[in-house]
C-alpha positions as CSV (number, residue, x, y, z in Angstrom):
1,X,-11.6,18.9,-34.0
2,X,-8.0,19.1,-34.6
3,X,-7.1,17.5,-30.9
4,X,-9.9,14.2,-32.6
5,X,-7.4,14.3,-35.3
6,X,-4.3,14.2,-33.6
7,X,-5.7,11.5,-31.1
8,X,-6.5,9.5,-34.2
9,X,-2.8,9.8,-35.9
10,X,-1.3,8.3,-32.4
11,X,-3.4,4.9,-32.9
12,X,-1.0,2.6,-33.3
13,X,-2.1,-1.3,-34.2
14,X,-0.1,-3.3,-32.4
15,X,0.0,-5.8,-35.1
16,X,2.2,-3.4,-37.1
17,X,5.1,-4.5,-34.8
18,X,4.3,-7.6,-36.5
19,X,5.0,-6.6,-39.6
20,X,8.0,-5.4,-39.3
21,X,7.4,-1.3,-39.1
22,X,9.0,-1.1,-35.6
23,X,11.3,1.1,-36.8
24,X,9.1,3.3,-38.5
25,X,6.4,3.5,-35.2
26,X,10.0,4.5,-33.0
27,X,10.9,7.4,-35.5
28,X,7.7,8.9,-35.2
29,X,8.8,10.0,-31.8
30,X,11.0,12.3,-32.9
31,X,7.9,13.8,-34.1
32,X,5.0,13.1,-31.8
33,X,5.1,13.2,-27.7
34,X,3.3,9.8,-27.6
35,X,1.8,6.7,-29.4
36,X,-1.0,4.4,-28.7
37,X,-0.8,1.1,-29.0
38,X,-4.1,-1.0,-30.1
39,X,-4.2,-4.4,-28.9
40,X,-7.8,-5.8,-30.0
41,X,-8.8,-2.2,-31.0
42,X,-8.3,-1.4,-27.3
43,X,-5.6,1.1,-25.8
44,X,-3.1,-1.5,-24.4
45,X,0.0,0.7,-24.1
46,X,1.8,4.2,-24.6
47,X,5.0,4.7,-26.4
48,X,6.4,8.3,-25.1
49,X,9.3,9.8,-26.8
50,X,12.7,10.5,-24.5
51,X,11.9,14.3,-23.9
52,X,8.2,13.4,-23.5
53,X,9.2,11.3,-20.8
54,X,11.7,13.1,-19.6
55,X,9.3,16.5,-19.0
56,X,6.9,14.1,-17.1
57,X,9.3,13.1,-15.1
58,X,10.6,16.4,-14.1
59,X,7.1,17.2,-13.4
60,X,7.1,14.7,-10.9
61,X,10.0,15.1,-9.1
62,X,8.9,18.6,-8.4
63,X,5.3,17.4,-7.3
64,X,7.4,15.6,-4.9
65,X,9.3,18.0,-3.7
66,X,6.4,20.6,-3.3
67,X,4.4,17.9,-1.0
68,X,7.5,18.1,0.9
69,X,8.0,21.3,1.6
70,X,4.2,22.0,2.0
71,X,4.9,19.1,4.6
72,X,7.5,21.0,6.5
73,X,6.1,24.7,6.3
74,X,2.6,22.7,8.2
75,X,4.5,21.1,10.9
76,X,6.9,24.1,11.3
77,X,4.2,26.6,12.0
78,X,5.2,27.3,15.2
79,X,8.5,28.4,14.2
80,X,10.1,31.2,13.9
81,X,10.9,31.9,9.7
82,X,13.4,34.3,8.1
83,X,12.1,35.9,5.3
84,X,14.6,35.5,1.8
85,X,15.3,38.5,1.7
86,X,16.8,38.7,5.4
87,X,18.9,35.4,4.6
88,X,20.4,37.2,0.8
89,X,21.5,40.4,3.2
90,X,23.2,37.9,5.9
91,X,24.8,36.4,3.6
92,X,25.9,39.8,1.1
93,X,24.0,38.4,-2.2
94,X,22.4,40.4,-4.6
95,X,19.1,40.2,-6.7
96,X,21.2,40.5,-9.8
97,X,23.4,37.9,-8.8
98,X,20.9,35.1,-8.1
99,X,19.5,35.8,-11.9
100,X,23.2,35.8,-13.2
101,X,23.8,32.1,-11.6
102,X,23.1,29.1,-13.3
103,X,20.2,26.7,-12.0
104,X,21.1,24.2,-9.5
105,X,19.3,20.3,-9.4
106,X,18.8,19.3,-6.0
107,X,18.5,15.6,-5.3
C-alpha cells in the first residue's frame, strides 16, 4: 500500500507549471528519484532527479558492455583463454593489491 502511496505523491499536474510552482516541482528532486507529469490526467512525461538519472545511466553503459563481452567470449570459443589468475602471476600482482587500487572507468 505504501508503493500506491508513493506512486500517488509523484503525480504531477502539468498545469502547475502554469502556475508558477516550477521551482517548487524541481526541488522535490532532491527528495524523490522521479515525478510524473499529468497532461489530461494521463502520464505525459517523467522528471528524474540528476543522481536518478545518473544511476540509470550507469546501468546502461554496463548493459552495454556485458552484451559485449558476452559477444566476444561466444565468438572466441575456440580460443585458447588465460585464466585471471595466470595473467595477476605474469604480471607479479597481488589479491591485496587489486582491492587496494582505486576503480578505473573504461570508455
Amino acid at each position: 500500500m505504501a508503493l500506491v502511496a508513493n506512486v500517488l505523491n509523484n503525480l504531477i499536474p502539468i498545469s502547475n507549471f502554469n502556475k508558477g510552482q516550477a521551482s517548487k516541482i524541481f526541488d522535490r528532486l532532491s527528495v524523490e528519484k522521479e515525478l510524473v507529469v499529468l497532461k489530461n490526467n494521463q502520464p505525459s512525461a517523467v522528471i528524474l532527479s540528476t543522481d536518478e538519472y545518473l544511476r540509470l545511466t550507469e546501468i546502461e553503459e554496463e548493459y552495454f558492455l556485458l552484451l559485449e563481452a558476452n559477444k566476444r567470449i561466444e565468438s572466441n570459443t575456440s580460443k585458447k583463454t588465460i585464466s585471471m589468475s595466470e595473467i595477476m602471476s605474469n604480471l607479479g600482482i597481488k589479491d591485496a593489491e587489486l582491492l587496494e587500487s582505486e576503480d578505473v572507468d573504461i570508455e
